[in-house]
N, C-alpha and C positions, 0 to 999 in steps of 0.2 A: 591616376584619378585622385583626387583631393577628396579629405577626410569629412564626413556628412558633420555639420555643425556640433557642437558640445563636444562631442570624442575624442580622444588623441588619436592622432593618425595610427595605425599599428599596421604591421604585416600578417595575414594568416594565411596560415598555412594548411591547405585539403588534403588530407589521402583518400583518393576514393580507388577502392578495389577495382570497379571495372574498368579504369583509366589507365590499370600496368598493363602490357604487355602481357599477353597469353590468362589472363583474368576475368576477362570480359564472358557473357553469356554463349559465344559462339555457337554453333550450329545447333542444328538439332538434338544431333545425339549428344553432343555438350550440355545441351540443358538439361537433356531425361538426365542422363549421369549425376548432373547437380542435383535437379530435385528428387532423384532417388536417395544423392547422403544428404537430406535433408531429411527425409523421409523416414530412413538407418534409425538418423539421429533423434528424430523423435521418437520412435520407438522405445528405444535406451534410455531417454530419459524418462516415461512414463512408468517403464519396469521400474526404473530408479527407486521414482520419488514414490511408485503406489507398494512397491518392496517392505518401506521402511513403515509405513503406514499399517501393513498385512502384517509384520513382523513384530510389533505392539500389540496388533489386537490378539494375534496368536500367541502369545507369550501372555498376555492378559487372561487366557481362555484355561492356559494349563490345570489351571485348579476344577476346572468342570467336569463334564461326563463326554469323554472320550470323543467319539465321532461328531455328535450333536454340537457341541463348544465349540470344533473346530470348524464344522461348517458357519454357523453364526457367526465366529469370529471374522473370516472372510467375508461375509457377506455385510456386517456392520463399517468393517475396512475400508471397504468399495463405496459405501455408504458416505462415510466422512471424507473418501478420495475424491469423490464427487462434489460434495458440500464444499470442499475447499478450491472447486470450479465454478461457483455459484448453484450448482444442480442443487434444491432442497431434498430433507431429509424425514423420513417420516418420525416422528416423535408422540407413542401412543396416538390421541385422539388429536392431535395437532402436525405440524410441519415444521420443521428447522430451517430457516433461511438467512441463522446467523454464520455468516461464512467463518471460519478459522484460517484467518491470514497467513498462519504459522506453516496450514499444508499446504497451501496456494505458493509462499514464498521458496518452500521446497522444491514445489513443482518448478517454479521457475527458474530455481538456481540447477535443478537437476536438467533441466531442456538448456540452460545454456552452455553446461561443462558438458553433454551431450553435441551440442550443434558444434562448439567451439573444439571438440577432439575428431569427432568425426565427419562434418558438412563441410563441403568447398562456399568459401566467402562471397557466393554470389546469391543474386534474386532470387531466381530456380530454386535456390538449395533453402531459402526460406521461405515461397510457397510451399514445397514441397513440404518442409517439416510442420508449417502451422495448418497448413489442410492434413495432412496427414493425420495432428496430435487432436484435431477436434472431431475428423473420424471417428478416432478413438474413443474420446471420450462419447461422443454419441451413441456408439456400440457399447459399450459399459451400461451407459443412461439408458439403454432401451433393456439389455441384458435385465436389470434392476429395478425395473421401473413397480415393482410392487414396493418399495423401500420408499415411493414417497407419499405414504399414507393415501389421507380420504380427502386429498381437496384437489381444487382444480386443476393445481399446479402438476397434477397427477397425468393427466391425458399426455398421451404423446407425443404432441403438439409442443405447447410449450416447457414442456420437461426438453424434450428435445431442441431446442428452438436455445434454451440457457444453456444447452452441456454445449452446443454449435460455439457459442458465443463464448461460455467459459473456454473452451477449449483454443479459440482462436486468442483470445485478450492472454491465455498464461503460455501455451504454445507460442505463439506469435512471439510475446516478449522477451523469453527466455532467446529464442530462434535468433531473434531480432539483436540480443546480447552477444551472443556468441560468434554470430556472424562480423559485427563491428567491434569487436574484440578479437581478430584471427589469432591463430596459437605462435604464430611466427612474429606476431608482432603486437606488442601490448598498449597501444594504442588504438581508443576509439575513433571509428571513419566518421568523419562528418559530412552528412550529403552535404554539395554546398550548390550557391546561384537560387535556386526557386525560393529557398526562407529568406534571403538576403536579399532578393527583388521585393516580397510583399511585405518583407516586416521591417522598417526604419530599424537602422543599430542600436538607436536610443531606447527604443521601444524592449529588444531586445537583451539589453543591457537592466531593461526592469524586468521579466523577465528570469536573467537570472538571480538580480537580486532576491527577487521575492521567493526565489528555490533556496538562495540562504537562510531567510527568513523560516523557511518550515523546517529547513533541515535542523537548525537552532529550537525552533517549538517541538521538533519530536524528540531531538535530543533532551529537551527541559520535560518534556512529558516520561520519556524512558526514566529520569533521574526520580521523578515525582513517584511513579511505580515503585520501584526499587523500595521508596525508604514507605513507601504502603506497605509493601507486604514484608519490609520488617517488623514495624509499626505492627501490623494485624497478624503474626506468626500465632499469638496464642490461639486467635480464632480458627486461623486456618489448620493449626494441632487436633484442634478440637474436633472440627470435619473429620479431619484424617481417623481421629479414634473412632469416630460412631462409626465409619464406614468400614471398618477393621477390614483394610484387602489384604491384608497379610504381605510379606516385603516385597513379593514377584508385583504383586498389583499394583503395590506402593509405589517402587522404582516404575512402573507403566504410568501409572497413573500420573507420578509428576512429570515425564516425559512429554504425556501425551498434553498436560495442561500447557507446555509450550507453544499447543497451535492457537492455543487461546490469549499468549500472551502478547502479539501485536494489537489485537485488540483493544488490551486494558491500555495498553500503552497510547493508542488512541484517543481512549475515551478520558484519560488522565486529561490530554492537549484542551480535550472540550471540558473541562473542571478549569486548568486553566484560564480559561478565555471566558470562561462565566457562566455560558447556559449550563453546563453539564450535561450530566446523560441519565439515561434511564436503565434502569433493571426489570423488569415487568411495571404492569400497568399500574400507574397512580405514585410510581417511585420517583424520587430524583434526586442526584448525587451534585450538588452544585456549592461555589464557597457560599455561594451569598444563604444557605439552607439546604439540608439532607431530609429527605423521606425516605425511609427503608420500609422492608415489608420482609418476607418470605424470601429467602433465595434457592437457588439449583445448589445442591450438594457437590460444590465445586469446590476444593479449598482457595484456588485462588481466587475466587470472590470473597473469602473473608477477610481478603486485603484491603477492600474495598473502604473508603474512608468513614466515617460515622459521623453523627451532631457535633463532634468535639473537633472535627478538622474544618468545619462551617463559622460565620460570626463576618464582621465586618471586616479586621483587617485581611481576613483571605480572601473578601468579596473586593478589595481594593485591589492586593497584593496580584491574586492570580491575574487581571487582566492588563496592570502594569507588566510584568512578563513577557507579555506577548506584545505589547509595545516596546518593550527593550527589542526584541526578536524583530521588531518592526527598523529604531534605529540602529540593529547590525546590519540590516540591509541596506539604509540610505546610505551609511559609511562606504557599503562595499561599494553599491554605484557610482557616491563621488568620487572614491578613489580614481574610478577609469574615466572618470568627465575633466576635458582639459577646462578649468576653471576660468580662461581670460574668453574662450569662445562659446561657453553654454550661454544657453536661453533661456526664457522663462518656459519657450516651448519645449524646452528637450525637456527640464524638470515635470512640468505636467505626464510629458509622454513614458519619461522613467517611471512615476508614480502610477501611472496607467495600468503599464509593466508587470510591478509589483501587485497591484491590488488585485488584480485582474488573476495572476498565479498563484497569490495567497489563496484567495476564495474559490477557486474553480476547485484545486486539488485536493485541498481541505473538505469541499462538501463530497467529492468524490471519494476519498478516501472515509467518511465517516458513514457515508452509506455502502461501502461494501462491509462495513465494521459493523454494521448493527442491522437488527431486523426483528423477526421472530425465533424465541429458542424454545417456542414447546407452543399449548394451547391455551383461553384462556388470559391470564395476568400475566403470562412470559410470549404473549403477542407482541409486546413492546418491549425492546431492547439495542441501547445505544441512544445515540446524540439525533438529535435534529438535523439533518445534513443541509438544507436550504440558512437555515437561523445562523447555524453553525460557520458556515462558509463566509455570510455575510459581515460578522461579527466580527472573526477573525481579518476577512477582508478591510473592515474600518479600521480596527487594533494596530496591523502592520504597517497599514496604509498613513496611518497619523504619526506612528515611532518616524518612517522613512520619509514622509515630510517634514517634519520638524526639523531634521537633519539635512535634507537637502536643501529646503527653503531657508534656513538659516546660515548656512555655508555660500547659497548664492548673493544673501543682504548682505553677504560678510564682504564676498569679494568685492561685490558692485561698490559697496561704501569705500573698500581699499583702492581701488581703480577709479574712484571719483577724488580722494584728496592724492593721489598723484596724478 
């Protein structure tokens, strides 16, 4: 078969697990088999990652009154092991429904190095573990269900209905990691044929550019974080003294602010790209102007940037940025487009690609980042994830044209005076 127009021809190459020999789902009892280590394997990973979680809070608790601290401790544990499933949390007279990315990313590294030591590499073995791992969480969420205070989200219904959901989207993926990672072989399976029918290469090829594209904007957001909360150390010392947890609490406490630091890292990418985010209600953290208020006695929010990181040239600077982020992706694309046979249409369709992956996963990711973290003015917290998406989506979208539509004037002109 000859190479779809623009692309260089190339060979790839599939490993699909069910295609070796004695790999495949075979019978019956082959399948229970699989989906029971799938099953195993969810398990193992949930002790895991809610272990490390109980084991902060209880080491958090030591300083309290004996029985009483320790059962709280576990019961708050469970609390935020769920919140970091989307399950909401009860907070006083309000509800928490800011996820902490940091438990959830655990959960998921823990279900993969679970499914990948102990699941066989097949379908079976990952239904079995992402039904399995949202059983679970659903028996947790019901176990709990006084933890998610006095509002709707209370009923059982959909308290249950998010732990279903949470527990399949970080079970699943984790499942889903481990099994296209087998331990014998460290290479990921690509299904192949069915994306390759409905999705043009071209298409595909934006695609991935537009996954270098974020991967570069989180990267620039992680770095942006970083020199925050150097930047804001005094402030966040100063947290830390009022709140005097003494050093067990201290060491806990900056641990635990870990699950909260995908987040900032997040919400950094939306400062970036210009709208910014919010802190409770009537706040906003953006170059082009800062409004502060009150914050949650968090020290890592006192990294948070102030009026003095706001003005014109960061209202310029941050969103240039993500147009840089925009031309490393056109680069990556042309690299793999054979220059004498692209089109104008394979350019559109790569752009398409891109714009299309920037904006979906960016609004995606910004609304699992933000929500409500109490009642009240801490109702709103986080970015915008529609505005957000969007924004970023035109940013990337115009760096990776400029670069493609210029590279293609370039050839066409070279290919018209020979």
């Amino acid at each position: 078969m000859s190479a779809p127009p623009g692309t260089r021809p190339t060979r790839i190459v599939r490993t699909v697990d069910g295609a070796a020999p004695g790999r495949g789902p075979g019978r019956g009892g082959e399948r229970f088999a699989a989906a029971t280590s799938g099953a195993w394997a969810a398990v193992q990973g949930i002790v895991l990652s809610g272990a490390v979680v109980v084991l902060l809070a209880v080491v958090g608790a030591l300083g309290g009154s004996a029985d009483s601290a320790w059962t709280g401790a576990v019961g708050v544990a469970t609390g935020l092991w769920l919140l970091g499933h989307g399950v909401p949390m009860a907070a006083g007279a309000g509800v928490v429904t800011v996820i902490p990315l940091g438990i959830g990313a655990l959960a998921v590294f823990t279900a993969y190095v679970s499914v990948k030591r102990s699941a066989l590499p097949t379908l079976p073995a990952w239904v079995g573990a992402a039904t399995t791992y949202a059983a679970v969480t659903c028996a947790l969420a019901l176990a709990t269900a006084g933890v998610a205070g006095g509002d709707g989200l209370a009923a059982p219904g959909p308290r249950l209905a998010l732990a279903a959901l949470g527990g399949l989207v970080v079970g699943g993926a984790g499942a889903a990691l481990g099994i296209l990672v087998p331990p014998d072989r460290p290479l990921v399976v690509v299904p192949g044929g069915l994306l390759d029918r409905a999705v043009p290469d071209v298409v595909r090829l934006g695609l991935q550019a537009g996954t270098v594209a974020l991967f570069a904007l989180l990267g620039l957001g992680a770095a942006l974080t970083g020199v925050w909360v150097v930047a804001g150390r005094a402030t966040s010392e100063d947290v830390v003294t009022g709140l005097d947890p003494g050093w067990i609490g201290g060491v806990v406490f900056a641990v635990a602010q870990l699950a909260l630091l995908p987040n900032v890292v997040l919400w950094a990418t939306a400062w970036l790209a210009g709208p910014g985010f919010a802190v409770g209600q009537d706040t906003s953290f953006a170059p082009g102007g800062t409004t502060t208020g009150p914050l949650p006695a968090v020290p890592l929010l006192g990294a948070l940037p102030g009026p003095d990181w706001s003005g014109t040239t960061a209202a310029v600077a941050g969103p240039l940025v993500v147009v840089a982020c925009g031309l490393l992706a056109g680069w990556f694309a042309w690299r793999r487009l054979d220059p004498e046979r692209v089109r104008w249409a394979d350019v559109a369709q790569v752009l398409a690609g891109v714009v299309l992956l920037a904006g979906v996963v960016t609004g995606l990711l910004q609304w699992w980042a933000g929500g409500a973290a109490g009642a009240g003015r801490l109702a709103a917290v986080g970015a915008d994830p529609a505005l957000l998406g969007a924004v970023v989506a035109v940013e990337v979208g115009a760096g990776a044209a400029i670069v493609l539509v210029c590279a293609y004037l370039d050839v066409g002109a070279r290919l018209r005076r020979s």
